[in-house]
Steps between C-alpha positions, in 0.01 A plus 500: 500500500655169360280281691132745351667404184531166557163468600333669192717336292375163624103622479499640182682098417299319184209282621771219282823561701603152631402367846869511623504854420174591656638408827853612460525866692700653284638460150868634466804409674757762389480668829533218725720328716517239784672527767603228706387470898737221647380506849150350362573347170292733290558769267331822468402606165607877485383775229813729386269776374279513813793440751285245654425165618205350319461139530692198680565152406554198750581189520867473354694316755790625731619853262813514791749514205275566170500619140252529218485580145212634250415290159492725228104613478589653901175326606705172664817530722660171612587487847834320644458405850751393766307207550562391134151612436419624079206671524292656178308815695241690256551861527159576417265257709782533767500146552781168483388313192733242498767346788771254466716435819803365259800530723599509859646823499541749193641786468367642204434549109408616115259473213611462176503800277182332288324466843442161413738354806555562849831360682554462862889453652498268828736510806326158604542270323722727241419497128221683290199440377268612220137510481259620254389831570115464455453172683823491732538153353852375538681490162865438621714416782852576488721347804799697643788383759351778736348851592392662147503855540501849291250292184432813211284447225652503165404631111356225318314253773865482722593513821838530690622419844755381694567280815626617852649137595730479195527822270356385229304692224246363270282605213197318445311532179112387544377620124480170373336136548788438732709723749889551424715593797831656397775513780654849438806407756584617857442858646713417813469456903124498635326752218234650722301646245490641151295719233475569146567816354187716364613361125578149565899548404634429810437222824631686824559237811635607807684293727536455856761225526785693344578893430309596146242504240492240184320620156367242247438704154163340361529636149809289483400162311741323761498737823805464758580618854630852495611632849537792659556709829698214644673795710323646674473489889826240495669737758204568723347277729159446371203643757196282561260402239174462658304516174611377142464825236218425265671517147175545299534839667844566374483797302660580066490890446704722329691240317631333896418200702425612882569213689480418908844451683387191670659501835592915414274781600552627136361524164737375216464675118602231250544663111254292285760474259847423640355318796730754726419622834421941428445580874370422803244669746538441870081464620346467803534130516501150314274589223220224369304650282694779216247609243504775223200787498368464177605813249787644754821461573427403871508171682282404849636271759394303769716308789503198679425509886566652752559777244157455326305806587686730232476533121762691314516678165787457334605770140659212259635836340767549862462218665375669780220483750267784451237414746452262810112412569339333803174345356473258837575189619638240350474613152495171288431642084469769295303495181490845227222612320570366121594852439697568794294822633411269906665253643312274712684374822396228750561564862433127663555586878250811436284331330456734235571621117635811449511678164721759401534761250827397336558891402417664752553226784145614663328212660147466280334261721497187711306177490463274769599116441626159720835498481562632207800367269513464119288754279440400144350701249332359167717671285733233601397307242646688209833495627720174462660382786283515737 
């Protein structure tokens, strides 16, 4: 029904409407979403409405280990490849516009909250860099003394991040002529990742090297290292990591941090507030991905392998697990409708999306994709953070 739409809508267009638009196939991107196919390097433009796959874009390097993000009109999403590849894709033409190969390897990045600024973080050779978000013109270059990892945008044209190789944090302010990095101090032992609350109060990095999490308050005019959970697991032996968690899918719902137990099979509730561990829920195994359903109290996680064909449900209400799913193989993501009523799940070894009712836990469809890992929907890029 959609696509009729679509199509009337575009012959009953004014004989003025520009030439870009004449040959664009469709003119609103609220109900879209790409979905990345690492296997091929391409990513499959999806439509949320339709529960379909309507388009595919090539052409954007090796996607092995890749991330994107949406400028704020949702027609552009910026692509971070493994291969250090920044790529501009047009949601509309479903083509790459514009390509930089600016690192060796990267391992992801933001847009500034004007849109104005995209910023990549590089394992290879370490450091960030800045371009200008029309062009991809490099407007600055900011050296670091190694792997810069878990990069958030910022309020007011900022960005944060921190370095694997030493600990350190930094704030970098691009609104005027010329950048101003601000060291914000050490979060510890090999931070592995980190994320920005949905307010921009609080930087979250995780650490690796050493037990615990470190919080940097950002309404603070002179933020300093705040840790916590430094206890945890220090009379266990720690079981095999065989996949870092992904912090940007650490979940904040009613009023607690839900955190992964690296080395744990466990979930760990942090109170916003105090900073102190609440509880903690025993899952099916090391968890990488811990996101909040939108409007609910409930939480969806995924697992590293071999434990990777399960997604659990988790009440934030008990702490406990109210349902265990088995979407497929290899489940890599999970992405909510901006509303929370489907969640969208990617199923690499299958080959497949699945998309679930999130009341009812009915599967609504399937779509068929390469190797399916990261799913990112437009409305994205409303939400800062991300």
């Amino acid at each position: 029904m959609k696509r009729a739409l679509k199509l009337l809508a575009l012959l009953a267009s004014p004989v003025w409407a520009s030439p870009v638009w004449a040959e664009v196939p469709c003119c609103a991107t609220g109900d879209l979403g790409l979905v990345i196919e690492r296997a091929t390097g391409t990513l499959l433009v999806v439509d949320r409405s339709d529960r379909a796959a309507v388009g595919k874009v090539e052409g954007l390097g090796d996607l092995s280990h890749a991330s994107l993000t949406y400028g704020p009109d949702e027609r552009f999403a910026y692509v971070f490849g493994r291969d250090g590849g920044l790529s501009k894709v047009d949601m509309l033409t479903r083509k790459v516009v514009a390509r930089t190969v600016q690192a060796g390897n990267s391992i992801g990045g933001a847009i500034s909250d004007d849109g104005k600024l995209v910023a990549v973080s590089n394992y290879e050779p370490g450091g960030v860099k800045v371009f200008d978000a029309d062009t991809l013109a490099l407007v600055a270059d900011v050296p670091a003394a190694g792997k810069t990892i878990g990069l958030v945008d910022v309020p007011g044209r900022r960005f944060a991040w921190t370095v694997w190789d030493t600990g350190e944090v930094f704030l970098g302010d691009f609104s005027g002529a010329e950048p101003v990095i601000t060291p914000l101090g050490n979060a510890g032992k090999n931070p592995f990742d980190a994320v920005l609350t949905a307010d921009a109060h609080t930087y979250l990095i995780g650490l690796f090297g050493e037990k615990g999490v470190t919080a940097f308050d950002l309404w603070d005019a002179a933020p300093k290292p705040v840790k916590f959970l430094q206890d945890y697991g220090k009379t266990e032996d720690d079981l095999p990591v065989y996949k870092m968690p992904h912090l940007q899918g650490w979940a904040f719902t009613e009023g607690q941090y839900v955190l992964p137990a690296v080395g744990a099979h466990e979930l760990l509730w942090v109170d916003q507030a105090s900073l102190a561990e609440v509880a903690r829920t025993p899952v099916h195994g090391q968890a990488v991905f811990i996101i909040a359903q939108p409007a609910s109290p409930f939480v969806w996680v995924n697992f590293a392998t071999p434990l990777n064909d399960v997604v659990q449900v988790i009440d934030s209400r008990t702490h406990q697990v109210v349902k265990t799913l088995t979407p497929g193989k290899a489940v890599l993501h999970m992405e909510f409708a901006p509303r929370g009523a489907e969640v969208w799940i990617s199923s690499r070894d299958d080959n497949k999306i699945v998309i679930y009712d999130t009341r009812t836990l009915k599967v609504l469809g399937e779509i068929a994709a390469d190797s399916p890992s990261g799913i990112f929907f437009t409305a994205r890029a409303h939400r800062t953070g991300l």
